[in-house]
BALOBA-1460 file (C-alpha; in Angstrom, 3 decimals):
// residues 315
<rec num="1" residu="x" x="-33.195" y="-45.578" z="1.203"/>
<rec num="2" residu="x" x="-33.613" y="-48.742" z="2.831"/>
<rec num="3" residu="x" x="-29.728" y="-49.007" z="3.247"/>
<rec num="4" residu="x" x="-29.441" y="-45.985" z="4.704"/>
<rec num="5" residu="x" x="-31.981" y="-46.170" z="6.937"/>
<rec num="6" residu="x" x="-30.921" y="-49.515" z="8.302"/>
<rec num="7" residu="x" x="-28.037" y="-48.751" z="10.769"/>
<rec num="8" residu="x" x="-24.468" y="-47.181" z="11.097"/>
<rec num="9" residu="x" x="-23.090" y="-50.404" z="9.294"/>
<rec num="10" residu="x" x="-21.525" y="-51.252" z="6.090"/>
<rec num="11" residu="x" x="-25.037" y="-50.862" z="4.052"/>
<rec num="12" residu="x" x="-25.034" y="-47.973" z="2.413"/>
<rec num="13" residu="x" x="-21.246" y="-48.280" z="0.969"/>
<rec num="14" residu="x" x="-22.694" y="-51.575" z="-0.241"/>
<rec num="15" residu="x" x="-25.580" y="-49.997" z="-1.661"/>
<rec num="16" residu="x" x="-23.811" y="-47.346" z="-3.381"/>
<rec num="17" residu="x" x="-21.341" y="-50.351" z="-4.801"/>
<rec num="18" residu="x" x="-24.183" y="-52.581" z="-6.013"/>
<rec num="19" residu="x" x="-25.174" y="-49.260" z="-7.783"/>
<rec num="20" residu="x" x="-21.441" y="-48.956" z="-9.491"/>
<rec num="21" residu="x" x="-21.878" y="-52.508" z="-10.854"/>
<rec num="22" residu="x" x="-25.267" y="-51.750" z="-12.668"/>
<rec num="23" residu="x" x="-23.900" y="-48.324" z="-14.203"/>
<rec num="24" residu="x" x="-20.507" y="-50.549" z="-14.961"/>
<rec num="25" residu="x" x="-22.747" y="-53.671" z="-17.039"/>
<rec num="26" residu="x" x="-25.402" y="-50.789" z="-18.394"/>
<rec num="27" residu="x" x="-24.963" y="-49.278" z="-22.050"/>
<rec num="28" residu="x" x="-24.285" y="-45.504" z="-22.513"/>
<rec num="29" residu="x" x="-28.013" y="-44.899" z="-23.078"/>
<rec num="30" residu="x" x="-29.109" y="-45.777" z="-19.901"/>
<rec num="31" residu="x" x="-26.480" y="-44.366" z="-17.969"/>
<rec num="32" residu="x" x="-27.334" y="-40.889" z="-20.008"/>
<rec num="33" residu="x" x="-31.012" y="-41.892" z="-19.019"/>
<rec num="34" residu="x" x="-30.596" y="-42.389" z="-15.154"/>
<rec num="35" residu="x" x="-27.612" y="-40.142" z="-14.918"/>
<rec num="36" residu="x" x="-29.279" y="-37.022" z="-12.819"/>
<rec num="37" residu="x" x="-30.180" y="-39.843" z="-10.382"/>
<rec num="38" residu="x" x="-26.832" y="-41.193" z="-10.345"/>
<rec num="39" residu="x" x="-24.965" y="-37.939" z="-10.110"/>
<rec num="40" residu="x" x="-27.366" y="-37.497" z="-6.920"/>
<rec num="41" residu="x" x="-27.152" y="-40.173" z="-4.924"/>
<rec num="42" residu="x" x="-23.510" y="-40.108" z="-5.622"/>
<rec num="43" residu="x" x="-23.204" y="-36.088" z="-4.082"/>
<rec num="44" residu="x" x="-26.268" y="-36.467" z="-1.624"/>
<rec num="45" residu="x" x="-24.866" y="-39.771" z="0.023"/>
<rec num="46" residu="x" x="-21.911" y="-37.633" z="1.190"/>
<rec num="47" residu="x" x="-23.983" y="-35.058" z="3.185"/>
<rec num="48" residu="x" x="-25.791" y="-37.857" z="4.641"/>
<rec num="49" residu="x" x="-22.467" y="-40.138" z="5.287"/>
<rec num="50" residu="x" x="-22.013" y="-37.483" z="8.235"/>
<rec num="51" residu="x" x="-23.746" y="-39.431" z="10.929"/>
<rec num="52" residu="x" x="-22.242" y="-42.870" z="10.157"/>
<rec num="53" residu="x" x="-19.523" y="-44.460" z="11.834"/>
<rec num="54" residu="x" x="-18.416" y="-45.992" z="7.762"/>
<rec num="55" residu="x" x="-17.067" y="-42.316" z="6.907"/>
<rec num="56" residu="x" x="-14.418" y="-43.586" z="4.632"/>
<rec num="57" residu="x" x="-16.097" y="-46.659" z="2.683"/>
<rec num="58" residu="x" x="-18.548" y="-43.978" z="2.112"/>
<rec num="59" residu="x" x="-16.561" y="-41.499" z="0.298"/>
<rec num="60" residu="x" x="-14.976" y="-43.997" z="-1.792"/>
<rec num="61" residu="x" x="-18.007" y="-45.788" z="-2.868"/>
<rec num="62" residu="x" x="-19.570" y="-42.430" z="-3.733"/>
<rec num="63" residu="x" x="-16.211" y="-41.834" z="-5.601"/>
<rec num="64" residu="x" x="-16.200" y="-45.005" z="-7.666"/>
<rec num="65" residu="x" x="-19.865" y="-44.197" z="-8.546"/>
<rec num="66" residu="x" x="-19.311" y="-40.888" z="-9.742"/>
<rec num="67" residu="x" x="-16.442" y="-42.725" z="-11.787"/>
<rec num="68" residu="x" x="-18.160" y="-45.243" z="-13.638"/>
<rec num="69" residu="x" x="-20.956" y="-43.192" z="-14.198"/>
<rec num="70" residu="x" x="-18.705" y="-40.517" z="-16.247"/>
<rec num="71" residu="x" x="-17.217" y="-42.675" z="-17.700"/>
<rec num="72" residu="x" x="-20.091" y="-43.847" z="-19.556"/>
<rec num="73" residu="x" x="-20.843" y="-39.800" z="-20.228"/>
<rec num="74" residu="x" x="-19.497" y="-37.822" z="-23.080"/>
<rec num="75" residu="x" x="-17.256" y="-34.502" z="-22.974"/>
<rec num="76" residu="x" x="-19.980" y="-31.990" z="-22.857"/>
<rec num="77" residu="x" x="-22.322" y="-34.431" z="-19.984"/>
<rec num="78" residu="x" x="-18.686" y="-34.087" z="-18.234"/>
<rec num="79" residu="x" x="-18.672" y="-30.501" z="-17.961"/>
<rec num="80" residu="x" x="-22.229" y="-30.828" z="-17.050"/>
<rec num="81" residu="x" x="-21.440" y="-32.987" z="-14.602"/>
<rec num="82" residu="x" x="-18.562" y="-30.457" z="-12.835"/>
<rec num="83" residu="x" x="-21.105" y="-27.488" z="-13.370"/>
<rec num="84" residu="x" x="-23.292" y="-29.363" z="-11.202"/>
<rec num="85" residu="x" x="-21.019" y="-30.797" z="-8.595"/>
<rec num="86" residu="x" x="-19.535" y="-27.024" z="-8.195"/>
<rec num="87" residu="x" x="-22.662" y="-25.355" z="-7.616"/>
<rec num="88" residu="x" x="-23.067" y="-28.372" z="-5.107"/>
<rec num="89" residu="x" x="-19.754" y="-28.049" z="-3.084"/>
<rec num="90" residu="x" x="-20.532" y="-23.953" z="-3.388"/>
<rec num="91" residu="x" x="-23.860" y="-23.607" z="-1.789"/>
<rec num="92" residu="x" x="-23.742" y="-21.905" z="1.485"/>
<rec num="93" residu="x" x="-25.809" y="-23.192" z="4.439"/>
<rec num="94" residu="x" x="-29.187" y="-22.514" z="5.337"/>
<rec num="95" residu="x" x="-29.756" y="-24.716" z="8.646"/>
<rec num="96" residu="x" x="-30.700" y="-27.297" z="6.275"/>
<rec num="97" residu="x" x="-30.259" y="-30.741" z="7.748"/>
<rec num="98" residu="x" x="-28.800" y="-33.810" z="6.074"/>
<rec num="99" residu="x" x="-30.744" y="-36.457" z="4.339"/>
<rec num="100" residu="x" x="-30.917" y="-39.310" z="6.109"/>
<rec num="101" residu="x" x="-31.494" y="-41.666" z="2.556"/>
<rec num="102" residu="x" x="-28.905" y="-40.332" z="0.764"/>
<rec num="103" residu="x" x="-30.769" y="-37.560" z="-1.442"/>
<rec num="104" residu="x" x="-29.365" y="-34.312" z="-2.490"/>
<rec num="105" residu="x" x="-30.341" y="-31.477" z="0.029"/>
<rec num="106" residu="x" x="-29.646" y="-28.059" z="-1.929"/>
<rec num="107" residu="x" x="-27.088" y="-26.513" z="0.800"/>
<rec num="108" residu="x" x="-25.580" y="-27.795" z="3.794"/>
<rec num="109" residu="x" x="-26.518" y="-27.272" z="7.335"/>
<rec num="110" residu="x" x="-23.944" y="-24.932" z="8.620"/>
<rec num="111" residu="x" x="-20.342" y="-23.685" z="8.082"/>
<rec num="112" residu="x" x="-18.884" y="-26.829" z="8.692"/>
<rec num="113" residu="x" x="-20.862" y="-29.204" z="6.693"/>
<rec num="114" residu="x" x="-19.990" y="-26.331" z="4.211"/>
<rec num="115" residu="x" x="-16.270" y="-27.285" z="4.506"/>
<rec num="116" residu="x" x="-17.031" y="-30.741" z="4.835"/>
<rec num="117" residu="x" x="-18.741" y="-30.647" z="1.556"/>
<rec num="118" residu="x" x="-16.226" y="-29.194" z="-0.665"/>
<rec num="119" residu="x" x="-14.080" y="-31.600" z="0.627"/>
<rec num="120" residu="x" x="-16.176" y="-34.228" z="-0.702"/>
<rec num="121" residu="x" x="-15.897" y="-32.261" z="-3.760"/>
<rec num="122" residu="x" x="-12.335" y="-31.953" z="-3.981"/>
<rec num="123" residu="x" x="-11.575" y="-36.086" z="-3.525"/>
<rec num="124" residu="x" x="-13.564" y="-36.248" z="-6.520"/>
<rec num="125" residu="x" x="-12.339" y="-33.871" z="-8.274"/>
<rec num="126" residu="x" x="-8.957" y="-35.192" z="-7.298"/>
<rec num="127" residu="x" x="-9.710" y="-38.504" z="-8.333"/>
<rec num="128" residu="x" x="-11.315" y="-37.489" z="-11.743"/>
<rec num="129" residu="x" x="-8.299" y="-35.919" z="-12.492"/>
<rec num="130" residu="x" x="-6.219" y="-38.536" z="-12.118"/>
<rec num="131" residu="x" x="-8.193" y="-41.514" z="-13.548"/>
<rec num="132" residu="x" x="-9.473" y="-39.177" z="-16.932"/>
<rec num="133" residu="x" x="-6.020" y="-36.984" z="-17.144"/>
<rec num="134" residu="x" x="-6.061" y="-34.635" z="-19.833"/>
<rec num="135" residu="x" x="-10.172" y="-34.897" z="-20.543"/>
<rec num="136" residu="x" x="-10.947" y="-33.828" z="-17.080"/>
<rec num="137" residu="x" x="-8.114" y="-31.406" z="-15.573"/>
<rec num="138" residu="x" x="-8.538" y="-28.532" z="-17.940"/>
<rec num="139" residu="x" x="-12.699" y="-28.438" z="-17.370"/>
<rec num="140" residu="x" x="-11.979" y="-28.828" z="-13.765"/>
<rec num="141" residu="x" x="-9.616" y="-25.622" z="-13.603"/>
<rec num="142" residu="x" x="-12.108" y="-24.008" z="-15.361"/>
<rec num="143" residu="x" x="-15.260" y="-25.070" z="-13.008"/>
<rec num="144" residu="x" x="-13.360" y="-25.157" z="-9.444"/>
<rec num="145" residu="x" x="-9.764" y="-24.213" z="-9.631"/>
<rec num="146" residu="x" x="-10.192" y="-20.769" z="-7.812"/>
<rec num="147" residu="x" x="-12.082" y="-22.241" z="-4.953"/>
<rec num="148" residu="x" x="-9.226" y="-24.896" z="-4.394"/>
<rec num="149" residu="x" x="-6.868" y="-22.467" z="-4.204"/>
<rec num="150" residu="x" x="-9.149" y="-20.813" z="-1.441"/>
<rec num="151" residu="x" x="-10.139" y="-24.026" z="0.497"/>
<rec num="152" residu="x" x="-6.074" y="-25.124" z="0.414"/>
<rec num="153" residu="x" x="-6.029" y="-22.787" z="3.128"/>
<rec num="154" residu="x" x="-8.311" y="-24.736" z="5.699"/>
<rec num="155" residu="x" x="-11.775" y="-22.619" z="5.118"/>
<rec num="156" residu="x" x="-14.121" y="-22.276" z="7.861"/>
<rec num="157" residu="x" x="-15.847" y="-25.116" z="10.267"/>
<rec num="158" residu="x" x="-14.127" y="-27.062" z="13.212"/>
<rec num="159" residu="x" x="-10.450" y="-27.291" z="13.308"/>
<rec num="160" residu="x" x="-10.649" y="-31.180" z="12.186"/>
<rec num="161" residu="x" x="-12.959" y="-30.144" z="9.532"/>
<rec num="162" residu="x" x="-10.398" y="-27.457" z="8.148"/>
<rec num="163" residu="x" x="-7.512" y="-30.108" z="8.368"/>
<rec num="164" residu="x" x="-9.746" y="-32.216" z="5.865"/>
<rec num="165" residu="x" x="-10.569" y="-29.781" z="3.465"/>
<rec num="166" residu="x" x="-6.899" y="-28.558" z="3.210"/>
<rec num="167" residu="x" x="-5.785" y="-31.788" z="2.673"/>
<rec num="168" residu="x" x="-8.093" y="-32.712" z="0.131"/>
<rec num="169" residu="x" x="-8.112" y="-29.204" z="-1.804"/>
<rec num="170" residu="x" x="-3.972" y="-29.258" z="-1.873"/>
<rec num="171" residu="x" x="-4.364" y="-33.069" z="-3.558"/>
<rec num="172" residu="x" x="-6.951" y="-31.984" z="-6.025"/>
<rec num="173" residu="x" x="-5.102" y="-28.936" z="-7.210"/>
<rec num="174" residu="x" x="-1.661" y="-30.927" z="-7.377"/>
<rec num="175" residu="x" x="-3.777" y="-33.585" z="-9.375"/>
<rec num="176" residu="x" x="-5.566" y="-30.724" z="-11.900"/>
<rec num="177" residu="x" x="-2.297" y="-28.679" z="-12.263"/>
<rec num="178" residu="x" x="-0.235" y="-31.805" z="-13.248"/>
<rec num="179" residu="x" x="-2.301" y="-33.107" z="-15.536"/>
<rec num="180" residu="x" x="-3.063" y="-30.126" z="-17.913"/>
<rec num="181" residu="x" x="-2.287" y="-29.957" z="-21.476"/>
<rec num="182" residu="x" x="-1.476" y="-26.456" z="-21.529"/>
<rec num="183" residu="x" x="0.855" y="-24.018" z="-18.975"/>
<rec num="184" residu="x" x="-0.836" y="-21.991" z="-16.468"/>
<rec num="185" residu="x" x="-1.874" y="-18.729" z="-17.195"/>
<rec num="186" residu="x" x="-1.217" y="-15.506" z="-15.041"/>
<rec num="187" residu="x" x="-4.276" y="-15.537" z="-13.281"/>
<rec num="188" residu="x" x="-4.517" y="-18.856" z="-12.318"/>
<rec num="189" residu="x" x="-0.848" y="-19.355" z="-11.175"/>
<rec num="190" residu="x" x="-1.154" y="-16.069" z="-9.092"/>
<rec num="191" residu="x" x="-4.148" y="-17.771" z="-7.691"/>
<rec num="192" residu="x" x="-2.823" y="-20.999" z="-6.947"/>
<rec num="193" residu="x" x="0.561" y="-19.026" z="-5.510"/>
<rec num="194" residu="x" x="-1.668" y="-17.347" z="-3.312"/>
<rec num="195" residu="x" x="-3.578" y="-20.232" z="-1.620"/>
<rec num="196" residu="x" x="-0.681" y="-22.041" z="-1.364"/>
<rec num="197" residu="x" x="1.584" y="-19.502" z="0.401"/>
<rec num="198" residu="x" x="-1.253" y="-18.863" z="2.783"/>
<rec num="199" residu="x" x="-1.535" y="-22.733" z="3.303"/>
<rec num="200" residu="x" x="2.520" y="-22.888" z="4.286"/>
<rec num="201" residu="x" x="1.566" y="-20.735" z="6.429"/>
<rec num="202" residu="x" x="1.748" y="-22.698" z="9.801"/>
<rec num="203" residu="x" x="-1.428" y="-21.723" z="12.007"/>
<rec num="204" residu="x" x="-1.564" y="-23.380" z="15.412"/>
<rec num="205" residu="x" x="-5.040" y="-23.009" z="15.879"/>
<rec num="206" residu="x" x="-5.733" y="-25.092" z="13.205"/>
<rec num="207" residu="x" x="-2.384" y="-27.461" z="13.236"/>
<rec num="208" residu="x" x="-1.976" y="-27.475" z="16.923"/>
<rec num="209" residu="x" x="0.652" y="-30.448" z="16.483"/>
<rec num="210" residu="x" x="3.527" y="-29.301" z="14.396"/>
<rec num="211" residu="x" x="4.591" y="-32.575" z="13.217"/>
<rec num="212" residu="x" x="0.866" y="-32.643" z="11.956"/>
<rec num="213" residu="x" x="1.410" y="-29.979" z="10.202"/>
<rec num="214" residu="x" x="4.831" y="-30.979" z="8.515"/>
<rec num="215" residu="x" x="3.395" y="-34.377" z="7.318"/>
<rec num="216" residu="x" x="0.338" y="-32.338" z="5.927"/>
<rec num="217" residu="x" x="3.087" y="-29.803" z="4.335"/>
<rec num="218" residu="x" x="5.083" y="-32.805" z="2.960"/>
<rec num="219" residu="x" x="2.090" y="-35.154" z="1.587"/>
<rec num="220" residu="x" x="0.047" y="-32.692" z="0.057"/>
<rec num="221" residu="x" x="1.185" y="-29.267" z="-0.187"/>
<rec num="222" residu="x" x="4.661" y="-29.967" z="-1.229"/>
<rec num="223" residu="x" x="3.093" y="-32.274" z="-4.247"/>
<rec num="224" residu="x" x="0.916" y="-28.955" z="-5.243"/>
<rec num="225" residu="x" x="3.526" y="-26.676" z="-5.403"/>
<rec num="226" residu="x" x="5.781" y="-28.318" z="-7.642"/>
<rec num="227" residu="x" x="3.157" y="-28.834" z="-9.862"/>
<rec num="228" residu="x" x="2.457" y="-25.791" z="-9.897"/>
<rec num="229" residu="x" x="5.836" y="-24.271" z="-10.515"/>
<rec num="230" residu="x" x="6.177" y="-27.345" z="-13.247"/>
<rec num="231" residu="x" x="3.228" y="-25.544" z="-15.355"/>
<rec num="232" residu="x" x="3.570" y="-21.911" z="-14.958"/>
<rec num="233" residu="x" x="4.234" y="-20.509" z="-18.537"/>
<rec num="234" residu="x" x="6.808" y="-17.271" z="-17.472"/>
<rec num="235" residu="x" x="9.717" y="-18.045" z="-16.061"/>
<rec num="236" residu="x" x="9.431" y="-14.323" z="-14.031"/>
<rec num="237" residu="x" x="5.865" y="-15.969" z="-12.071"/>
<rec num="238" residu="x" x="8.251" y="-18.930" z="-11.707"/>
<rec num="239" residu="x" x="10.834" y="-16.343" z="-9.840"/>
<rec num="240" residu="x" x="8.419" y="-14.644" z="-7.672"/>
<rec num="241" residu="x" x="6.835" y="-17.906" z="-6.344"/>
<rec num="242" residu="x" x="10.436" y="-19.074" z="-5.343"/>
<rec num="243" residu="x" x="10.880" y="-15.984" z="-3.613"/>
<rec num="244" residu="x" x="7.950" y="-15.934" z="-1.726"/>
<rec num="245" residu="x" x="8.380" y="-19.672" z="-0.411"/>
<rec num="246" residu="x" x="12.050" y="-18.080" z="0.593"/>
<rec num="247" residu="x" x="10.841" y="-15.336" z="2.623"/>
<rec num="248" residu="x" x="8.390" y="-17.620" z="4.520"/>
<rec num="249" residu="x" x="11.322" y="-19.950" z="5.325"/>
<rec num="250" residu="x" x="13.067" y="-17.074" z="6.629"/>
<rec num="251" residu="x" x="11.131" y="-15.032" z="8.230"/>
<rec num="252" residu="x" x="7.709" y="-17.454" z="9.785"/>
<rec num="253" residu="x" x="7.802" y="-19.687" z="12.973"/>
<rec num="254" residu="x" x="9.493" y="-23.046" z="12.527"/>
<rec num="255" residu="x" x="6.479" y="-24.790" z="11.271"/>
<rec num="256" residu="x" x="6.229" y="-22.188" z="8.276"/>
<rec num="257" residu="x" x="10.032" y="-22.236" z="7.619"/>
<rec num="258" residu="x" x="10.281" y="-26.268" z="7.591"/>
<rec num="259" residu="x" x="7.197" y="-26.735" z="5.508"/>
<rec num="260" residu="x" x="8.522" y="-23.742" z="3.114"/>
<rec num="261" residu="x" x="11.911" y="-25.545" z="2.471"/>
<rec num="262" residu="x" x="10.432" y="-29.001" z="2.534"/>
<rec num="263" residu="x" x="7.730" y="-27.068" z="-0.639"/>
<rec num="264" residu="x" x="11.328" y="-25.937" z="-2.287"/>
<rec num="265" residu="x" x="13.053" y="-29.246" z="-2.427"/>
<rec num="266" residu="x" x="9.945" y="-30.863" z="-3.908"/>
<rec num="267" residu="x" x="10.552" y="-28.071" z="-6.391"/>
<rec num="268" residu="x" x="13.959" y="-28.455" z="-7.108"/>
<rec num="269" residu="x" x="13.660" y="-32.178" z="-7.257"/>
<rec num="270" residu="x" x="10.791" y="-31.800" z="-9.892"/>
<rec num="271" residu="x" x="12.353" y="-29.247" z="-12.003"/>
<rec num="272" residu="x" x="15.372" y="-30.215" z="-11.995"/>
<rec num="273" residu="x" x="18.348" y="-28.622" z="-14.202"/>
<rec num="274" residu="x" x="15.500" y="-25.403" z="-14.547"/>
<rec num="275" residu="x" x="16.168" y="-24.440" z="-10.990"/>
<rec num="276" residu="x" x="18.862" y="-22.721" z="-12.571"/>
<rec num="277" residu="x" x="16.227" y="-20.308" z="-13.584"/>
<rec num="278" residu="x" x="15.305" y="-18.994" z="-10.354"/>
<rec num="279" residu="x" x="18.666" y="-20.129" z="-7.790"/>
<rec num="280" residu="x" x="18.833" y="-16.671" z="-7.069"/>
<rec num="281" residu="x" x="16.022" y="-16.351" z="-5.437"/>
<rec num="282" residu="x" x="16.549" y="-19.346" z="-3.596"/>
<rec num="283" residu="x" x="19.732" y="-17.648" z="-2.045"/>
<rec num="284" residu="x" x="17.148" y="-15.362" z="0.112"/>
<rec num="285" residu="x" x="17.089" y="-17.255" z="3.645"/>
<rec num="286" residu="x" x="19.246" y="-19.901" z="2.794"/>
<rec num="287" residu="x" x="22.409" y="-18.731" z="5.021"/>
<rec num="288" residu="x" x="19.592" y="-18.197" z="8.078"/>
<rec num="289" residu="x" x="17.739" y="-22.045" z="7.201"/>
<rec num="290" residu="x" x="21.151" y="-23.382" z="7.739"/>
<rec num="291" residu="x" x="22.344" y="-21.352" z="11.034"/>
<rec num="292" residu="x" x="19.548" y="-22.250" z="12.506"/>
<rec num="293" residu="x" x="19.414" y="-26.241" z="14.042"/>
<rec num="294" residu="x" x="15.610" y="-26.766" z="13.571"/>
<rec num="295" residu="x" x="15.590" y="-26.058" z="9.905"/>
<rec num="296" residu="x" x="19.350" y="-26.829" z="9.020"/>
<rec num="297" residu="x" x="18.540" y="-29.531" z="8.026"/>
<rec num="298" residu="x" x="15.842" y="-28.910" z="5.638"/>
<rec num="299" residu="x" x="18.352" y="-26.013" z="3.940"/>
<rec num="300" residu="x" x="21.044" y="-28.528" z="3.584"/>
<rec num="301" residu="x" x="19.037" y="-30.900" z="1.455"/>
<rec num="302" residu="x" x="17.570" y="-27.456" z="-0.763"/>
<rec num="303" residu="x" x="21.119" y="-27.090" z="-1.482"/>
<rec num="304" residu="x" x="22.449" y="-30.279" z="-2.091"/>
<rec num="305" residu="x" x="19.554" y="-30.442" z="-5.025"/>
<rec num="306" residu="x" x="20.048" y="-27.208" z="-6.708"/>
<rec num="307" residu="x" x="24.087" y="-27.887" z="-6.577"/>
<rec num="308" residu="x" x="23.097" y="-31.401" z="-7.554"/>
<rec num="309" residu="x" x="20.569" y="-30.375" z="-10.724"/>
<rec num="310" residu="x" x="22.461" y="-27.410" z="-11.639"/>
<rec num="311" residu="x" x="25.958" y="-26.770" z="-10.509"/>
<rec num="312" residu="x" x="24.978" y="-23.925" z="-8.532"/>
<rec num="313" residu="x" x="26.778" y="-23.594" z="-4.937"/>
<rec num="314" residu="x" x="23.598" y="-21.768" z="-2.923"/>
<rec num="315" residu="x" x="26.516" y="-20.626" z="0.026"/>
């Protein structure tokens, strides 16, 4: 409390790191012991980051935290763990305001602390999936897959604060997707089609610098889509996805049609010889991408991979 309390300066990341290295040299008992406390400051210290100038060593120092405290937890404290961190990142404000010593306040203050939050949520999550794999992506699709699919799509708040949750969302499902043991069902691979269609979706409003937009489109979005055409389990949902990123390139504004074929190449180039599968889908737009001298060049490399990976001339 004193840390946070003290100034904008580097004392509460430190605080939250001196924490780490206690949970890091304490046994499994006493991280089981102290872990609602941990799990706490870990979530609360984001709300209250919100006011300091140290944003960034912030997050990451409540992100290591979280880390080594699960990693002291077993399977079932795990899922305990996401239940809690969901109901967190799902609370909808009440005008309360954030703490300013790092404790848990039950819901955030309005709709953008709201967005801000489940961003918070999703870098964990994110990050959880990728350090703990195969232990931790299939209980996070089951705890907060549906609401990443949602928040890929920018959510409510300030424009900046929609960029960041977007980001973070499309990184967290790319990490969960990828890292399951098992192929996505129906239902969750119509969901994750869904959000991420809507996310390709250029919106100038929200991206009011395209170029913004494309790196956003290339870094994160692109990433989530091929994992999520990588794990679908029928090669028909597999089809229609293709499609549906075709018809955006054809028929959106620029933005929508670069960051649709940029999505499609980091498709191809992940699945490789099983584009075959769906190359006639991929034919919808194609002849339009390439007559056109603001996406040609996007179209060109879409089918330079699928003749590359397949054999198949697109035109």
């Amino acid at each position: 409390g004193r840390a946070w309390a003290s100034s904008t300066d580097g004392a509460p990341a430190a605080s939250l790191r001196l924490t780490k290295v206690c949970v890091d040299k304490c046994g499994r008992g006493a991280a089981k012991a102290h872990a609602a406390q941990i799990a706490t400051l870990a979530l609360g210290s984001h709300d209250a980051c919100s006011r300091l100038n140290d944003k960034a060593s912030v997050e990451s120092a409540c992100v290591e935290l979280s880390l080594a405290l699960l990693a002291k937890l077993s399977e079932g404290e795990l899922v305990d763990w996401l239940r809690a961190a969901e109901h967190w990142a799902s609370a909808l404000p009440d005008g309360s305001l954030p703490s300013k010593g790092g404790s848990l306040v039950a819901a955030p203050f309005d709709e953008d602390a709201s967005s801000r939050r489940r961003a918070y949520a999703a870098l964990h999550l994110a990050t959880l999936a990728k350090r703990f794999r195969q232990l931790a992506a299939p209980r996070i699709a089951d705890s907060s897959l549906e609401r990443l699919a949602r928040d890929v799509q920018g959510g409510a708040g300030s424009s900046t604060t929609k960029r960041l949750l977007a980001a973070r969302s499309a990184s967290a499902m790319a990490e969960v997707v990828a890292h399951l043991p098992e192929k996505l069902d129906a239902d969750r691979c119509d969901c994750c089609v869904e959000g991420l269609v809507a996310a390709l979706t250029h919106s100038a409003d929200v991206w009011p610098d395209r170029a913004s937009f494309l790196r956003h489109a290339a870094k994160a979005l692109a990433p989530a889509c091929a994992a999520v055409a990588e794990r679908v389990q029928d090669v028909p949902k597999r089809r229609d996805f293709a499609l549906k990123l075709m018809l955006l390139a054809r028929d959106g504004s620029v933005g929508t049609r670069r960051a649709s074929l940029n999505a499609v190449r980091a498709i191809c180039d992940s699945l490789r010889e099983d584009v075959a599968d769906f190359a006639n889908q991929l034919v919808q737009g194609v002849a339009e991408a390439l007559d056109d001298a603001e996406t040609a060049a996007d179209a060109r490399a879409v089918v330079v991979l699928v003749e590359q990976h397949t054999g198949i001339r697109l035109v």
